[in-house]
C-alpha positions in Angstrom: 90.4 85.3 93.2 89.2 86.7 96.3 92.0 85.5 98.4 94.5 87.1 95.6 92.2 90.6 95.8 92.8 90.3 99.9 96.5 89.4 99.2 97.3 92.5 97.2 95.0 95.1 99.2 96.9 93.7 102.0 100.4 95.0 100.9 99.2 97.9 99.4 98.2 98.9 103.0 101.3 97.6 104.7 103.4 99.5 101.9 101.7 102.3 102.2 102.2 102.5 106.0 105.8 101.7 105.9 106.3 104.8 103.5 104.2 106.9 105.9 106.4 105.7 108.8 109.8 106.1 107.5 108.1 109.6 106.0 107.4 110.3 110.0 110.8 109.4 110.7 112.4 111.3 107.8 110.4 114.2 109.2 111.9 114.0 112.9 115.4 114.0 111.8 115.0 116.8 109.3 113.3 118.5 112.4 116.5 117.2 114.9 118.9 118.8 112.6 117.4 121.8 111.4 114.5 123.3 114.3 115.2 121.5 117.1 118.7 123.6 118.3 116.3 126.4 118.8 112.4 125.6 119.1 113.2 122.2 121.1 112.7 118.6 121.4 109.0 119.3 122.2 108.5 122.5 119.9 108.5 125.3 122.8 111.1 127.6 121.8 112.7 127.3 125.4 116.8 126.2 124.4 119.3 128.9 125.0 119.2 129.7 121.1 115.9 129.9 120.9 116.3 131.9 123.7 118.4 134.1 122.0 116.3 134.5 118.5 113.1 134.3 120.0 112.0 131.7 118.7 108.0 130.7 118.3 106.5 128.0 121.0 105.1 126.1 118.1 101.8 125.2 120.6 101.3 128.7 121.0 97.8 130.1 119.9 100.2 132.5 117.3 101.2 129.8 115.4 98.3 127.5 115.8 96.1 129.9 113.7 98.6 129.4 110.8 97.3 127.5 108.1 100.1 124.9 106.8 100.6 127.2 103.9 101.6 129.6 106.0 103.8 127.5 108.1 105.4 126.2 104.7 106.1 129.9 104.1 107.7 130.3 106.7 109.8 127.3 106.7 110.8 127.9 103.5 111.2 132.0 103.3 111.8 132.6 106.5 110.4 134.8 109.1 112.0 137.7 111.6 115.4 136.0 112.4 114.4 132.4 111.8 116.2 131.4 108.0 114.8 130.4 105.0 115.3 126.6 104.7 114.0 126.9 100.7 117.3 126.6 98.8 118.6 123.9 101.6 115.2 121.8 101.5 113.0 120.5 99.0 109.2 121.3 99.3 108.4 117.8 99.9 110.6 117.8 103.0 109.0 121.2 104.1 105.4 120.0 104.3 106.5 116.8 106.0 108.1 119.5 108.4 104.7 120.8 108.8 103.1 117.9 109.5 105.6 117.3 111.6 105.2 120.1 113.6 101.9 119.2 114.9 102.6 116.0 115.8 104.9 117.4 119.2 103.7 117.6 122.2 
């Protein structure tokens, strides 16, 4: 009984971390496709678009005060001349986004 116990904890946990890592990788190709033209690969805002929009370095103290409600308001509503992302991305998919944000270095 024990051993069965071990078993299933087992591939709850291994489940469980597959689904986070294919949520991680979900999250960096939502982030490819739709932030990375202008905040960048590593989040700094430094490509020619984000050049052009000014776009936020994402390690910068002004966005690291913002709580990830904040940031999911923004994601999804849009700020200045970034665009809303809320009719083109479900909620899930935004706070993965968020937590995907502060995962670049």
């Amino acid at each position: 009984m024990k051993m069965l116990k071990f078993t299933v904890a087992a591939t709850v946990l291994l489940l469980g971390l597959a689904a986070s890592a294919y949520a991680q990788d979900d999250a960096a190709a939502l982030y490819k496709a739709k932030c990375q033209i202008c905040h960048g690969a590593g989040g700094k805002g430094d490509t020619p678009a984000g050049q052009k929009v000014g776009a936020k370095d994402l390690h910068s103290p002004e966005v690291a005060k913002l709580s990830d409600a904040e940031l999911f308001d923004i994601v999804k509503k849009g700020k200045d001349k970034m665009p809303a992302y809320g009719a083109k991305l479900t909620d899930e998919q935004i706070k993965s986004l968020v937590k995907f944000i502060h995962t670049l270095k």
